[in-house]
N, C-alpha and C positions, 0 to 999 in steps of 0.2 A: 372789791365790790363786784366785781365779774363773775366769782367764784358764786355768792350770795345771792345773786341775781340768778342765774342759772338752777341753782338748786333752789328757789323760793319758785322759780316756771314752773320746775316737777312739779313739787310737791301742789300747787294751788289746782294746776292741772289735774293732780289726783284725787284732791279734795272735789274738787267740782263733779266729779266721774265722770269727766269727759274720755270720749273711745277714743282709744288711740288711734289717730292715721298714718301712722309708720309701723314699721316692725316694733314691738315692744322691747327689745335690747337698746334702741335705741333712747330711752328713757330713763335708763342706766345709771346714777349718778356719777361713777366711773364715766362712764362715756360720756356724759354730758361736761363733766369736767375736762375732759381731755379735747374735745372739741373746742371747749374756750381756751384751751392752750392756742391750739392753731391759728383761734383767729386771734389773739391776742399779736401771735407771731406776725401773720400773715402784713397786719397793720400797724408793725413799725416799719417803717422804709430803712432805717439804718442797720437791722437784723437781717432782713433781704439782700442788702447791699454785701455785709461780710460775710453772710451765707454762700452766696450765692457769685456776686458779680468780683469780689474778692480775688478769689482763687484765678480765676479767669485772668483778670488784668496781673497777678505777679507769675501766672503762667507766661502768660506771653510778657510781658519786659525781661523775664530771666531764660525765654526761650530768643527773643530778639537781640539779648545781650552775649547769648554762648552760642548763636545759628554757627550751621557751619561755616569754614571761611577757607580760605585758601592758604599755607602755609604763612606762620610770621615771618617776614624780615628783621633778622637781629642785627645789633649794633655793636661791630668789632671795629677795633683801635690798630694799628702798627705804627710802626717809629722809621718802616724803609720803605723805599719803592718798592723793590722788589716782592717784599710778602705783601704789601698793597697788588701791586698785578697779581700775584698766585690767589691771594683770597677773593678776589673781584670775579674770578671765573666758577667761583658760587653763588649762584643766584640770589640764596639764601640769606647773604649775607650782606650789609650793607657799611662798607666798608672807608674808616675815615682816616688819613694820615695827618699823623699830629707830631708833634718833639716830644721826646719822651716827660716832659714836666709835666704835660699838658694830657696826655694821655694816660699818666696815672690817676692825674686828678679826675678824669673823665671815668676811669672805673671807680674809683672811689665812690662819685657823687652818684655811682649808677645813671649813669649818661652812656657806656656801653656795657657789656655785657663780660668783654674778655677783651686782651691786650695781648697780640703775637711779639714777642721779641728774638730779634737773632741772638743766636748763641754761635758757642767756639764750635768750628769744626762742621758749620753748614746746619747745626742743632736750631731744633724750635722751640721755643719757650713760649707756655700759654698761660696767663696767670687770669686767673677767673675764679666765682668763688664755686664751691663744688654742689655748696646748698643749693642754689638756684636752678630750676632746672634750666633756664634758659640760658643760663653758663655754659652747661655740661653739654644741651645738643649745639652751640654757639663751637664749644672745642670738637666736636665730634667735627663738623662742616667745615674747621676750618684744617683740621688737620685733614681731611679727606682732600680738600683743595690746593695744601701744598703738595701731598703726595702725587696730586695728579701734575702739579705746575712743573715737576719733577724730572719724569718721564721715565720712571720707569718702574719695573715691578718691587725692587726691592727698594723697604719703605724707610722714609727720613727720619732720621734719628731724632727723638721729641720728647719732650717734660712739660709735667707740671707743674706751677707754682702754683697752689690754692690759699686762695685770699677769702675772709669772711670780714672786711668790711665792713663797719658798721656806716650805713647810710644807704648800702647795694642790696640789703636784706629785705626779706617780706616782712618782718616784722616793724623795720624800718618805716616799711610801707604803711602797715595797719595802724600804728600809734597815733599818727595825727588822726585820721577818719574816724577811730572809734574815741577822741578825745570830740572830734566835729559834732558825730553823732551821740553823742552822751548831752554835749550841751545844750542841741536840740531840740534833745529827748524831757531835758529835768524842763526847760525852760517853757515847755509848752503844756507839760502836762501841769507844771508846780502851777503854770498861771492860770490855764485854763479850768484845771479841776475847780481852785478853790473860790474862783469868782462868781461858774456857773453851781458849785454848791450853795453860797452862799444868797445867790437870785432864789434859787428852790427852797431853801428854810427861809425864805422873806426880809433876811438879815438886809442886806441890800437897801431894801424900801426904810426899814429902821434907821439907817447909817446917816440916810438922805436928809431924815427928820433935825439930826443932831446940829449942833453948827459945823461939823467938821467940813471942808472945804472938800470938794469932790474930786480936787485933782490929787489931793494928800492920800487916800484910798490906793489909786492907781501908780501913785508914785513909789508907795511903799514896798508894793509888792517888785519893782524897778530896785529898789533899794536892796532889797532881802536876796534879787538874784545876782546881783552884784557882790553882794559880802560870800553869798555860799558857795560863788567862782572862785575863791581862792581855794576849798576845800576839793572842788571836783576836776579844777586844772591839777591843782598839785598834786593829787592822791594818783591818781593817770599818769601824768607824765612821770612824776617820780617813779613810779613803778617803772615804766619803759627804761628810762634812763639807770636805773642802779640795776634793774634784776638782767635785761636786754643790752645795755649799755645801748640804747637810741641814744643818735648823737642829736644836738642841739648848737646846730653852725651858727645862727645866727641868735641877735640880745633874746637875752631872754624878756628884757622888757619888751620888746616886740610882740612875742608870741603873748605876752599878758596883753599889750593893748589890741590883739589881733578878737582874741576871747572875748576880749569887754565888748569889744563893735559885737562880735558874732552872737554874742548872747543878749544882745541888743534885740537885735535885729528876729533872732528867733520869741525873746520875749514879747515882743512886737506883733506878730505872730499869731502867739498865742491869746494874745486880748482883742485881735481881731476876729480870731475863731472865738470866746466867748463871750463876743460882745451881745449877743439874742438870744444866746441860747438858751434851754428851760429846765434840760434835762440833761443827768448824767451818762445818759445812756448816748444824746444825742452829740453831747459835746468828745466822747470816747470816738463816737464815728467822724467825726466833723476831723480829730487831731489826729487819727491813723490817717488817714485818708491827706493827710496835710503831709506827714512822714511819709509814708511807705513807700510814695514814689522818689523823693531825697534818699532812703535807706538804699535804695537798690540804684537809680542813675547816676547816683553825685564819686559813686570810686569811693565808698567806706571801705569795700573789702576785695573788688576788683577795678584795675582802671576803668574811667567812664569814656574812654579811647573802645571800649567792646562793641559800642553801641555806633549806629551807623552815622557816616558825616552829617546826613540833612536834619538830624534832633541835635547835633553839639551848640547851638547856638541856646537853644530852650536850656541844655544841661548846664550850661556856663553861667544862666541865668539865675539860677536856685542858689539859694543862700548858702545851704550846705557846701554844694560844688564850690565856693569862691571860700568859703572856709577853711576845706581840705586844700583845697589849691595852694592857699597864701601860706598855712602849715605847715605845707610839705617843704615847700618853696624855703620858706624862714631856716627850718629845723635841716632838713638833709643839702640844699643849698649854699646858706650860709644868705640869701636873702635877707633885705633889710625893708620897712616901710613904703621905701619909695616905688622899690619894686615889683612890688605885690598893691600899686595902687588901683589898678585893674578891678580888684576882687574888695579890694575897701569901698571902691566905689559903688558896688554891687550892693552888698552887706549895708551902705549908707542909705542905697534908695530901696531897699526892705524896711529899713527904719523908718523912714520918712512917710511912706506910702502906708503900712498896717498903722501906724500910731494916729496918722490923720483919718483914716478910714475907721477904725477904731473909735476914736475921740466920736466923732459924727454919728455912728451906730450905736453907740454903748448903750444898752436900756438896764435903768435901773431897779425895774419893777416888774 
């Protein structure tokens, strides 16, 4: 209509032969058309927003997440005192004496990074895995530390065992997050698209006419993401687990009832983001805007340990974060329900909170 409105001002204005009071390019059809681009642009706020204020705000969260910092302290294991005092007089390194049952299991579960062991003949043995980088400078620190514990130039005879670990790996790491943020993702657009579609073709106002009860509407679509959670846990994690071999310590019914809460709780979510809204355009902006800051704080693809102590309490708070958490926890752990109550209870009052907030706001027309 914009378009027709503008070219019906030329033209009337040229029938009438009125003089023109601007330069005459400006009466242009081209021009005139492309000037109703701009203001068309100008006056959505949710165009402005990812235009403009977008970029800014994932500038800064992924410049406040990688700022500079001060060397990490890694997390190495021994089984004696001795290489306990030798590796203690690296700073670098934050060093814990365990029994050897206890400190395999500790690399294992990636709880440290590498494990010094004595060997025959005054020998060092570092078993760590060599993928990680924080293995390999974890052995660099520590072998510099015994050498110096030493004391002298000619240097202590040393190996390696390389261990890869399934549970110590990054890939270990990614599979829950990117199973977190998948079900995020389907459950807020699957809900939000098609309800604020539905308000826009009037379908909505029709539905209300029928006798169908109006909680059967909203329940359904509850229902349908429920049933498509078996296909989008299983397609994910099986991949992880056959092609990766991601281990899976703990029930696997857990991690299914972990999904069911968290896809809960995200669907949830999402019908509180399309409970007013009018337009596709707006509800696109309303559910990035709901994500983006979860994509990037909640540890999909970096720990959310990057970000400074005074936001961890906000971060622990988001749905996502307590998702990833409980996953990781269940899957490389060996964690059980109880233990990841914490993050249930999180995930419970997201439920609780969108679904009544929701229910109270929903406009059907």
């Amino acid at each position: 209509m914009s378009d027709l409105t503008a070219i019906s001002d030329i033209r009337s204005g040229e029938a009438a032969g009125k003089s023109p009071r601007k330069p005459q390019f400006l009466d242009h059809p081209l021009v005139q058309l492309t000037l109703v681009r701009f203001r068309e642009f100008i006056r959505e706020p949710e165009a402005l927003f990812w235009v403009f204020a977008f970029p800014i705000l994932l500038a800064a969260g992924l410049g406040i997440a990688f700022r500079n910092r001060p060397a990490d302290v890694l997390r190495v294991a021994t089984v004696t005192s001795e290489l306990t005092q030798a590796l203690r007089q690296e700073k670098s390194l934050d060093v814990q004496q365990l029994d050897n049952s206890a400190a395999q299991d500790a690399l294992r579960t990636g709880k440290v990074v590498l494990l010094a062991l004595p060997g025959q003949g005054g020998e060092v043995m570092y078993r760590y895995d060599d993928t990680n980088p924080e293995g390999r400078t974890a052995r660099m620190l520590a072998d510099r530390a015994v050498q110096k514990a030493a004391g002298r130039t000619d240097p202590v005879s040393s190996s390696d065992i390389l261990v890869r670990e399934p549970g110590s790996r990054y890939i270990d790491f990614l599979i829950p997050g990117l199973l977190g943020m998948n079900l995020l993702g389907s459950a807020i657009w699957g809900m939000g698209f098609a309800i604020v579609d539905a308000r826009r073709k009037k379908l909505l106002k029709r539905l209300i006419a029928t006798p169908m009860p109006r909680a059967y509407y909203l329940l359904s679509f509850v229902l349908s993401r429920l049933l498509l959670l078996i296909a989008e846990v299983g397609v994910l994690l099986g991949f992880g687990v056959l092609v990766f071999h991601v281990p899976v310590r703990g029930s696997l019914l857990d991690v299914v009832v972990l999904c069911v809460v968290g896809s809960l709780s995200f669907s949830a979510l999402g019908l509180l983001i399309a409970s007013r809204v009018q337009t596709i355009e707006a509800a696109s902006g309303l559910m990035n805007f709901a994500m983006m800051p979860m994509w990037i704080a909640s540890g999909v693809f970096f720990s959310a340990q990057q970000f400074p102590a005074m936001v961890q309490p906000l971060i622990k708070a988001l749905p996502l974060t307590a998702l990833i958490d409980a996953l990781r926890a269940i899957m490389l752990q060996g964690a059980n329900l109880l233990g990841v109550a914490p993050q249930l209870a999180v995930l419970g009052a997201w439920v609780v909170v969108c679904f009544a907030l929701a229910l109270k706001l929903f406009r059907w027309r």
